[in-house]
N, CA, C and O atoms as a GROMACS GRO file, in nm:
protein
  444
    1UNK      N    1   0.015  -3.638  -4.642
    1UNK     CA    2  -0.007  -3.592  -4.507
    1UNK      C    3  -0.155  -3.566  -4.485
    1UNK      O    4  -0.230  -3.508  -4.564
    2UNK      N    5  -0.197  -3.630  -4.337
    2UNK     CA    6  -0.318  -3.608  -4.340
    2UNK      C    7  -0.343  -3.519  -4.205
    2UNK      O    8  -0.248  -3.503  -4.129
    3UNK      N    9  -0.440  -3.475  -4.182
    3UNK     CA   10  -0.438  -3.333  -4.062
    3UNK      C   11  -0.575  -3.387  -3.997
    3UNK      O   12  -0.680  -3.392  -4.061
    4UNK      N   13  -0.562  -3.428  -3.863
    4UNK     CA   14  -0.664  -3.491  -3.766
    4UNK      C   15  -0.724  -3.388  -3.690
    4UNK      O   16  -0.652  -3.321  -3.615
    5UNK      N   17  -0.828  -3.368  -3.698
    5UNK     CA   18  -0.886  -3.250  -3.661
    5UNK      C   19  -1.010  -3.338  -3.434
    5UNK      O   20  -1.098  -3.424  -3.426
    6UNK      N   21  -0.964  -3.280  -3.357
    6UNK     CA   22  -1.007  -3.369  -3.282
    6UNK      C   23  -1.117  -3.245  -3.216
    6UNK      O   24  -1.086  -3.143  -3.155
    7UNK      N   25  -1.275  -3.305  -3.261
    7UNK     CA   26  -1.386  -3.242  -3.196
    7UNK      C   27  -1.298  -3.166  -3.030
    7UNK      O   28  -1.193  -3.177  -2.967
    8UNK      N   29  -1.431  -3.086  -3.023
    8UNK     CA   30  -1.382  -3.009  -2.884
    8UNK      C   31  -1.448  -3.100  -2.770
    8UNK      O   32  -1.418  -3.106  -2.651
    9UNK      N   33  -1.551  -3.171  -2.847
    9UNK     CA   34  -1.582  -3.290  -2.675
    9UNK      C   35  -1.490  -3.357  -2.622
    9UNK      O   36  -1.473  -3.378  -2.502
   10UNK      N   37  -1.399  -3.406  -2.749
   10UNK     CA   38  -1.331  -3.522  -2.715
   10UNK      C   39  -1.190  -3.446  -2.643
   10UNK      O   40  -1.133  -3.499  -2.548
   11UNK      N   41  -1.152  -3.338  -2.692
   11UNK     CA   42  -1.048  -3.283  -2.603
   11UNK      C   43  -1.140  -3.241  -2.436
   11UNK      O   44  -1.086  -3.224  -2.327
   12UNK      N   45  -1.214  -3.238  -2.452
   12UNK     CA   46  -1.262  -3.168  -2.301
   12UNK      C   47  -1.258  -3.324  -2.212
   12UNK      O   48  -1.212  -3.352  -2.101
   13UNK      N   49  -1.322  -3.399  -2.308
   13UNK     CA   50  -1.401  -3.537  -2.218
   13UNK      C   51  -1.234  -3.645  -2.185
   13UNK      O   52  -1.243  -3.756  -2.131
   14UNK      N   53  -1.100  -3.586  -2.228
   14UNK     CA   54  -0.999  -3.618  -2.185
   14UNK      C   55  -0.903  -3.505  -2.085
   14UNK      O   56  -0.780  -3.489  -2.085
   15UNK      N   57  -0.994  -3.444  -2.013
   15UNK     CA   58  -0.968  -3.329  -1.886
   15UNK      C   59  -0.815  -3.188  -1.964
   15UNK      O   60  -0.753  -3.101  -1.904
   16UNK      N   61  -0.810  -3.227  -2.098
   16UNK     CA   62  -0.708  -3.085  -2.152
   16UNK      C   63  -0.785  -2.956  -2.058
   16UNK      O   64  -0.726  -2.902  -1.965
   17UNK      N   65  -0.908  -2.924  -2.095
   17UNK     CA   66  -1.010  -2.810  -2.080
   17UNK      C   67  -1.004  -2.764  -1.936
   17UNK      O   68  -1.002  -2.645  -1.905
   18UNK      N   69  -1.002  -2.891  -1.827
   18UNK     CA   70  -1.019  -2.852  -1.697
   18UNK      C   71  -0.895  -2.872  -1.601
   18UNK      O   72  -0.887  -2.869  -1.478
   19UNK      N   73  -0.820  -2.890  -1.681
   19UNK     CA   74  -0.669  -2.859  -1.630
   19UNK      C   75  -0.591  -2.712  -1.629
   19UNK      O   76  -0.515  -2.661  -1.547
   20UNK      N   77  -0.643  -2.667  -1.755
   20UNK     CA   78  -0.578  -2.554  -1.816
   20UNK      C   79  -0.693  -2.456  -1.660
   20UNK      O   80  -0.645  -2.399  -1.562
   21UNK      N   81  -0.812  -2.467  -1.688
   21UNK     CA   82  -0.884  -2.412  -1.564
   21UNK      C   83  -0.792  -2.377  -1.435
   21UNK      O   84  -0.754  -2.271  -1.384
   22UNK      N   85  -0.775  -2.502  -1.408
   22UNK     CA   86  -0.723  -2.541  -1.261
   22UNK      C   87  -0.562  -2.439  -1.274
   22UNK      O   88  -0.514  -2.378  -1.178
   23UNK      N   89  -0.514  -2.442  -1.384
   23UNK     CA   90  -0.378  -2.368  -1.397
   23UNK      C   91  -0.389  -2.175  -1.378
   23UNK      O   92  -0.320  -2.088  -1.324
   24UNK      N   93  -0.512  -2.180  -1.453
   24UNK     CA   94  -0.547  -2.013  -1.413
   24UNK      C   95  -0.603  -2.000  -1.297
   24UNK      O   96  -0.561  -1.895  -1.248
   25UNK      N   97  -0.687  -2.059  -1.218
   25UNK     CA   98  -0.707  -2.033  -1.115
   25UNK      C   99  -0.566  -2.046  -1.040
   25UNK      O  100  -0.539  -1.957  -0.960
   26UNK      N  101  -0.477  -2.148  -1.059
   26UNK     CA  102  -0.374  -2.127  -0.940
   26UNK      C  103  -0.251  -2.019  -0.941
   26UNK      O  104  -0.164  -2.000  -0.856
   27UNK      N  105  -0.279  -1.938  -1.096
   27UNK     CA  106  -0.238  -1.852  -1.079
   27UNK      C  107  -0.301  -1.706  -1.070
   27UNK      O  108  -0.217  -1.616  -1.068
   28UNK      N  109  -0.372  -1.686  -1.066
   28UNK     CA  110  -0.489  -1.582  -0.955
   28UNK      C  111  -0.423  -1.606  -0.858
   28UNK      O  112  -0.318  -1.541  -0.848
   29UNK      N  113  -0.448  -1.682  -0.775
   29UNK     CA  114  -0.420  -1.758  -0.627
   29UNK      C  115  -0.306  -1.654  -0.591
   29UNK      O  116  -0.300  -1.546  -0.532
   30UNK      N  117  -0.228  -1.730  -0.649
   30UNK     CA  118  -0.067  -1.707  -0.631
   30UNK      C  119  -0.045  -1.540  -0.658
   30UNK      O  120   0.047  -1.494  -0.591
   31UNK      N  121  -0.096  -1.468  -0.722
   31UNK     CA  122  -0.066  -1.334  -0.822
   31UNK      C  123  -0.110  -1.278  -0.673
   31UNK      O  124  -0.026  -1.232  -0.596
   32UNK      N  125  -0.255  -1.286  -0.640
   32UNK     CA  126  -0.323  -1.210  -0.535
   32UNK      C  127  -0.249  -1.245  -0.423
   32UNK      O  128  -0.234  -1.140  -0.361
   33UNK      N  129  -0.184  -1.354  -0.351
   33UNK     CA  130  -0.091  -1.382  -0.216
   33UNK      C  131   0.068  -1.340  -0.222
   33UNK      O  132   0.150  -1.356  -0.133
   34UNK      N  133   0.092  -1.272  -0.371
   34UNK     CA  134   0.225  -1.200  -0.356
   34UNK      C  135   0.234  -1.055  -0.401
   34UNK      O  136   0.322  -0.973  -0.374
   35UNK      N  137   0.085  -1.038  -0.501
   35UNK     CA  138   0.088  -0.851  -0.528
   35UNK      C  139   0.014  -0.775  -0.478
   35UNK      O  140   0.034  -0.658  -0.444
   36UNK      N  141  -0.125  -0.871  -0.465
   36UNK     CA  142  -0.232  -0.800  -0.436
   36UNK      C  143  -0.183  -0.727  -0.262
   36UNK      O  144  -0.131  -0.622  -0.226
   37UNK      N  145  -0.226  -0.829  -0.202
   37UNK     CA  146  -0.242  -0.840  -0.057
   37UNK      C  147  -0.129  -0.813   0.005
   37UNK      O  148  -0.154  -0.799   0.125
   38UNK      N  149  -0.007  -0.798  -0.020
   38UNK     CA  150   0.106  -0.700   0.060
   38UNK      C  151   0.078  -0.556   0.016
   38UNK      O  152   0.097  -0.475   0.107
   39UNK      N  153   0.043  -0.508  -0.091
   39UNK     CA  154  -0.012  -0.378  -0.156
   39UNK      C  155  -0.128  -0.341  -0.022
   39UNK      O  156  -0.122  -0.245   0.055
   40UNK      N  157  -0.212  -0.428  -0.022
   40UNK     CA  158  -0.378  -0.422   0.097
   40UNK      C  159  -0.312  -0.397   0.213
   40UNK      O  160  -0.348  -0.290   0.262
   41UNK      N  161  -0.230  -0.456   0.276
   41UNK     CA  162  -0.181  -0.458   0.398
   41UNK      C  163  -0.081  -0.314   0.438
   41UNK      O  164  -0.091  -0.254   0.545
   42UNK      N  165   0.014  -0.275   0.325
   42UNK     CA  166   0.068  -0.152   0.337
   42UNK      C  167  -0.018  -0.020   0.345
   42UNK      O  168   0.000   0.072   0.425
   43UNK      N  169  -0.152  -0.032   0.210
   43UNK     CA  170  -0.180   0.096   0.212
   43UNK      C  171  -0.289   0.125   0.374
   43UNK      O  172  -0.333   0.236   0.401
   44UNK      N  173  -0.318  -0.013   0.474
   44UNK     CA  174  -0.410  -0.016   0.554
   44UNK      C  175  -0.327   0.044   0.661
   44UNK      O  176  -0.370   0.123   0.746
   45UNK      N  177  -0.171  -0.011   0.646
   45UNK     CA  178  -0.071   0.026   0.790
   45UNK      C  179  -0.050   0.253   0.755
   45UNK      O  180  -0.036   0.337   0.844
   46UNK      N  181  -0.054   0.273   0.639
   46UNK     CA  182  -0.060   0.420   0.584
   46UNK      C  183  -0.162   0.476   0.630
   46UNK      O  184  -0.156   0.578   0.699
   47UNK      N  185  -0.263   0.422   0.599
   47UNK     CA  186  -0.389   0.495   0.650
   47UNK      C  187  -0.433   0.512   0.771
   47UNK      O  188  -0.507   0.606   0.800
   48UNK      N  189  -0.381   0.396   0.881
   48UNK     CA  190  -0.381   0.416   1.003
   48UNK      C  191  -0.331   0.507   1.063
   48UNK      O  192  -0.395   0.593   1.123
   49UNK      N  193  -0.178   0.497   1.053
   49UNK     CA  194  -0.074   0.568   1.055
   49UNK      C  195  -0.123   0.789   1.049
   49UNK      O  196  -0.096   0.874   1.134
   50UNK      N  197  -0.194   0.806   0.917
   50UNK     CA  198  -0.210   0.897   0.875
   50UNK      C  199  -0.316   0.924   0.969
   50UNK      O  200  -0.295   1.042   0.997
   51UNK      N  201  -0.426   0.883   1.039
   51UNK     CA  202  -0.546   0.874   1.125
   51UNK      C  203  -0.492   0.895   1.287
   51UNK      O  204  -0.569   0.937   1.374
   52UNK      N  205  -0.362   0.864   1.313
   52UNK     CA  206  -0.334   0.855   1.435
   52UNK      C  207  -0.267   1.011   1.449
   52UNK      O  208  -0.271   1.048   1.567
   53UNK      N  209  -0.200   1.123   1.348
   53UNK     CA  210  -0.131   1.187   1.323
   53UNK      C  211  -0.206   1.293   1.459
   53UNK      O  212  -0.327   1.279   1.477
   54UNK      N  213  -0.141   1.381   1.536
   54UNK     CA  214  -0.172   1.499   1.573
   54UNK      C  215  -0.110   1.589   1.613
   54UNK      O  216   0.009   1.556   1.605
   55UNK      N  217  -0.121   1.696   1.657
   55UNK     CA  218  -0.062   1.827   1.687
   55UNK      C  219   0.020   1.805   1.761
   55UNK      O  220   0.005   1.769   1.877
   56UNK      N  221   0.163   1.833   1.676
   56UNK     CA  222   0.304   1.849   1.755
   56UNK      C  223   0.362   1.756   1.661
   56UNK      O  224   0.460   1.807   1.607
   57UNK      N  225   0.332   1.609   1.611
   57UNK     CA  226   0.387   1.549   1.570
   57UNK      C  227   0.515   1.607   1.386
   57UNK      O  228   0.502   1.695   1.300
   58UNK      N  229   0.595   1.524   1.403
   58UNK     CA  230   0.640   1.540   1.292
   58UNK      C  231   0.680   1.517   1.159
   58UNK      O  232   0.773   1.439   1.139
   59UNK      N  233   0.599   1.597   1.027
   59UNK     CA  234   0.583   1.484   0.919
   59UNK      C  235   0.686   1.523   0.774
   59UNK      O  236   0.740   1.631   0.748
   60UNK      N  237   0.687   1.432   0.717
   60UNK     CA  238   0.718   1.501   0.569
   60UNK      C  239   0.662   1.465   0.475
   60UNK      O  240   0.625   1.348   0.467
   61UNK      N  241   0.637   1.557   0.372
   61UNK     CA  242   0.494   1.562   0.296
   61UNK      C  243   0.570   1.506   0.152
   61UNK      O  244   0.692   1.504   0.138
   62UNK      N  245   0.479   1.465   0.056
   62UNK     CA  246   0.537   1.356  -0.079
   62UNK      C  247   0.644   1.465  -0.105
   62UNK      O  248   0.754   1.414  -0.126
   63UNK      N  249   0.642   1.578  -0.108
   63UNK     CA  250   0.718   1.661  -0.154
   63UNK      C  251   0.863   1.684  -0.132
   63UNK      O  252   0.937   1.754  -0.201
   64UNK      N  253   0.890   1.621  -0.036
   64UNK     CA  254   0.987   1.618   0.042
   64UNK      C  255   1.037   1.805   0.193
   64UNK      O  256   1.146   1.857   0.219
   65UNK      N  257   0.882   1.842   0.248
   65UNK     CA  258   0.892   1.904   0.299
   65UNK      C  259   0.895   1.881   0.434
   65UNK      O  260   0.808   1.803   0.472
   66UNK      N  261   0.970   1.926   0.520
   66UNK     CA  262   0.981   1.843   0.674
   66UNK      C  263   0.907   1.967   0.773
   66UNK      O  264   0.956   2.080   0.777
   67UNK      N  265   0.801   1.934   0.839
   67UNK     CA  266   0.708   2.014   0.908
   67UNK      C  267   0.672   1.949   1.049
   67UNK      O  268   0.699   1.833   1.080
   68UNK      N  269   0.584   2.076   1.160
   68UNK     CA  270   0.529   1.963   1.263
   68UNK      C  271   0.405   2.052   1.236
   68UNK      O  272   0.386   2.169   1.204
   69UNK      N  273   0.287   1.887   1.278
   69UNK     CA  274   0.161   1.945   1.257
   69UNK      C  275   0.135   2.077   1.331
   69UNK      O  276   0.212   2.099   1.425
   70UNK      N  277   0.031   2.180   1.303
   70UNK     CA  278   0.022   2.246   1.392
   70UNK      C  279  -0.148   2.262   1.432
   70UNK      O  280  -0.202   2.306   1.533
   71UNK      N  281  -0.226   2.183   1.256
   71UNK     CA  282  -0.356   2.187   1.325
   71UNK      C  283  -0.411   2.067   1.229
   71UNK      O  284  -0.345   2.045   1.128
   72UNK      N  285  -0.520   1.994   1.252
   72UNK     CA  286  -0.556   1.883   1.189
   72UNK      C  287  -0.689   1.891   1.171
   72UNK      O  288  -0.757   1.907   1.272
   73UNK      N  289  -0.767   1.880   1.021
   73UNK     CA  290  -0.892   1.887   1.003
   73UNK      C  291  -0.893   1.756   0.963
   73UNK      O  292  -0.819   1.661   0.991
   74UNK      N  293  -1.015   1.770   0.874
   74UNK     CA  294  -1.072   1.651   0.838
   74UNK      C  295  -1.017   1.566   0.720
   74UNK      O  296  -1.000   1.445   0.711
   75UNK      N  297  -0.989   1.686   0.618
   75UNK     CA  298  -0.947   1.622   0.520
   75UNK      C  299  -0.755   1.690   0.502
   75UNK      O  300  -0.663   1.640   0.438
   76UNK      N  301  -0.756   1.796   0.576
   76UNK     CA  302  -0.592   1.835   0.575
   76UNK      C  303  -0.526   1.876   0.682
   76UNK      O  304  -0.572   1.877   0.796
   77UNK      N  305  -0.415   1.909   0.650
   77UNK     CA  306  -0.331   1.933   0.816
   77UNK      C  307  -0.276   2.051   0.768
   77UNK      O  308  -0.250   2.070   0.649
   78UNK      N  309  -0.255   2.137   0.865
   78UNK     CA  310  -0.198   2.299   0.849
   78UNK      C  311  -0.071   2.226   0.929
   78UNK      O  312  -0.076   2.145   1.021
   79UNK      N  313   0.052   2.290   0.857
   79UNK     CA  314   0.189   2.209   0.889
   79UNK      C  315   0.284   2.376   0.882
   79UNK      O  316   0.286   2.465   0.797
   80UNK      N  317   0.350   2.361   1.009
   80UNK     CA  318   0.442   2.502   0.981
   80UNK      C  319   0.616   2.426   0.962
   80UNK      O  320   0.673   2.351   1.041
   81UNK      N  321   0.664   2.479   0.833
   81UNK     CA  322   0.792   2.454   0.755
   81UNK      C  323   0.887   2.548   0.777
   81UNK      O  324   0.982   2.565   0.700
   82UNK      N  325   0.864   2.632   0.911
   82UNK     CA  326   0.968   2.728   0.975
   82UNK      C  327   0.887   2.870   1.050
   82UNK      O  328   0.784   2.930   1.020
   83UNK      N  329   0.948   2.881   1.118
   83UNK     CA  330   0.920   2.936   1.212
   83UNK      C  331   0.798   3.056   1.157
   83UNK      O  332   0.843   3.149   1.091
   84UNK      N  333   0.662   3.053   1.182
   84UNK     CA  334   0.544   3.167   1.145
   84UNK      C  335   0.521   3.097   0.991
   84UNK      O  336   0.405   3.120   0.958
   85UNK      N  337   0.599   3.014   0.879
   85UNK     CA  338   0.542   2.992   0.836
   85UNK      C  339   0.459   2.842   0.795
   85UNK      O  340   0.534   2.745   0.787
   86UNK      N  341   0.305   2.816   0.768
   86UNK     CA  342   0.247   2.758   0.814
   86UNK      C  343   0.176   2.758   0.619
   86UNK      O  344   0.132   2.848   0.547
   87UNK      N  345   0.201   2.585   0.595
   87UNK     CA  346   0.096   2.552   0.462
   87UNK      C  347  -0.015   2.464   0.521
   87UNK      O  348  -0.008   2.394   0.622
   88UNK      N  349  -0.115   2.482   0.443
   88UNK     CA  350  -0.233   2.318   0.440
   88UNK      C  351  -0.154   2.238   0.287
   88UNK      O  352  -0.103   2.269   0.179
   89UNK      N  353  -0.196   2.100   0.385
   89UNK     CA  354  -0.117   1.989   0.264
   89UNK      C  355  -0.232   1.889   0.272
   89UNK      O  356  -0.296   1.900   0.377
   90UNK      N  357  -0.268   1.810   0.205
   90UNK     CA  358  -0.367   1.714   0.196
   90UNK      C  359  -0.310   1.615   0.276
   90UNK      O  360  -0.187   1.609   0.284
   91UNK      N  361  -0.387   1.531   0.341
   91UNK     CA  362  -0.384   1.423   0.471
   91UNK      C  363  -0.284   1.295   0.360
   91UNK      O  364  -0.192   1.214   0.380
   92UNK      N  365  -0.356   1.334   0.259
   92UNK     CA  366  -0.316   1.145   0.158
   92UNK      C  367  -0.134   1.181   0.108
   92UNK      O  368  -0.056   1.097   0.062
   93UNK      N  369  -0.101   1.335   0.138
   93UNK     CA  370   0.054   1.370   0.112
   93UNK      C  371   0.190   1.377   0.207
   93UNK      O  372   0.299   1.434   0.203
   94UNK      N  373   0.110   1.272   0.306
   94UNK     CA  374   0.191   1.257   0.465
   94UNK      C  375   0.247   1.162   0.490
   94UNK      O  376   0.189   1.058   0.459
   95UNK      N  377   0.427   1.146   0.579
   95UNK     CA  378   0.477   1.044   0.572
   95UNK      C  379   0.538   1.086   0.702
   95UNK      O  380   0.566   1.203   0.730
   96UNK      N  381   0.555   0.986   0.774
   96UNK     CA  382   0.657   1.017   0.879
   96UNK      C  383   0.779   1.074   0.870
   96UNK      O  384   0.857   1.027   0.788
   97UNK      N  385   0.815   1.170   0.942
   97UNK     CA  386   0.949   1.206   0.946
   97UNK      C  387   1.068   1.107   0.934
   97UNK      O  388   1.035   1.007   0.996
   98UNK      N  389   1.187   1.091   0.884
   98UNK     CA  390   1.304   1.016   0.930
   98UNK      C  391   1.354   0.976   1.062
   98UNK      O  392   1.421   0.877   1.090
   99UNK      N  393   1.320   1.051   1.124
   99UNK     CA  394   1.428   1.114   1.242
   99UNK      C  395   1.343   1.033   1.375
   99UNK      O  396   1.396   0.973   1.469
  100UNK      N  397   1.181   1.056   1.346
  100UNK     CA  398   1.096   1.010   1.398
  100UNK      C  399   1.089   0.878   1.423
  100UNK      O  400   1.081   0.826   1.534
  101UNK      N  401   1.093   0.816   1.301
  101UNK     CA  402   1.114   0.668   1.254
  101UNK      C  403   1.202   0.590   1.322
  101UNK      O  404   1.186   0.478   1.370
  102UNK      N  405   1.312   0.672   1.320
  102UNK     CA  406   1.415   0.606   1.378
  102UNK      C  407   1.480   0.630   1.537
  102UNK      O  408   1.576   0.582   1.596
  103UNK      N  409   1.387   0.720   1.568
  103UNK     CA  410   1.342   0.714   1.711
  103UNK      C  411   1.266   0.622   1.805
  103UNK      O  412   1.304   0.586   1.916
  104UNK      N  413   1.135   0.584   1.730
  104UNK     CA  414   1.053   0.474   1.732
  104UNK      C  415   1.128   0.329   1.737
  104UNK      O  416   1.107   0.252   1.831
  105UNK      N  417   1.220   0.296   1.624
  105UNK     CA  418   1.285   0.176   1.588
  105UNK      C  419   1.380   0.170   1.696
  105UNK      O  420   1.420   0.062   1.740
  106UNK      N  421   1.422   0.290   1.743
  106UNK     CA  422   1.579   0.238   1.922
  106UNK      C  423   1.420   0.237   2.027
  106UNK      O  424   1.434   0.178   2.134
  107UNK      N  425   1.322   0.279   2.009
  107UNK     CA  426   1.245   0.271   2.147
  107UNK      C  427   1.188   0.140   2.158
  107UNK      O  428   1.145   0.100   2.267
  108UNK      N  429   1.183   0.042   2.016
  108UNK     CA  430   1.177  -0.070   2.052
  108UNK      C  431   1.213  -0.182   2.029
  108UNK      O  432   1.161  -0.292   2.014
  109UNK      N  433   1.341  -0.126   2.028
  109UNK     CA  434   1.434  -0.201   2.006
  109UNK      C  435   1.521  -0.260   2.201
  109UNK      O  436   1.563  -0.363   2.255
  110UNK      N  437   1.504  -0.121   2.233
  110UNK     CA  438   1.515  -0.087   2.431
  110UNK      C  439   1.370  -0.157   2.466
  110UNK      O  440   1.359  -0.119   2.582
  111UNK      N  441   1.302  -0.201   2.451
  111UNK     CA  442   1.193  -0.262   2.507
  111UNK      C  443   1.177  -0.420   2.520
  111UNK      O  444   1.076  -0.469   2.571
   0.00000   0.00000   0.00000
């Protein structure tokens, strides 16, 4: 038995080298148009969402606490969780209410 050892020119200068290329790039491609960029697009519709928030509205916080704003700074919202009582919660720990949501979804759904 003999063992053929084939230089690396001669595998390149028969396109092995720039195929395998072309295969990682098309999967980048592909990785970024199904993980990346629906990830980009959600956390942009959140952040909006969280920017539009104001006094009266109604939220629930990661915690699962159901509140309506009662005052909005810069970086947090003072949220009262029953009647006189009133926490600050960080802006990035805010989600729409349920109830809200699905208020929104019959209003345009009637439209």
């Amino acid at each position: 038995m003999s063992l053929q050892f084939i230089p690396l020119q001669d595998a390149a200068a028969q396109g092995g080298g720039f195929s395998g290329i072309i295969m990682i790039v098309l999967l980048l491609v592909v990785f970024w148009l199904f993980m990346i960029r629906p990830q980009q697009k959600r956390q942009k519709e959140i952040r909006k969402f969280r920017e539009s928030l104001t006094k009266g509205d109604k939220v629930v916080t990661a915690g699962g606490i159901f509140g309506k704003i009662c005052e909005v700074n810069e970086k947090t919202f003072l949220v009262e969780i029953a009647q006189g009582v009133k926490i600050t919660i960080d802006k990035g720990s805010v989600y729409p209410s349920a109830t809200d949501a699905a208020q929104d979804a019959r209003q345009d759904q009637q439209k």
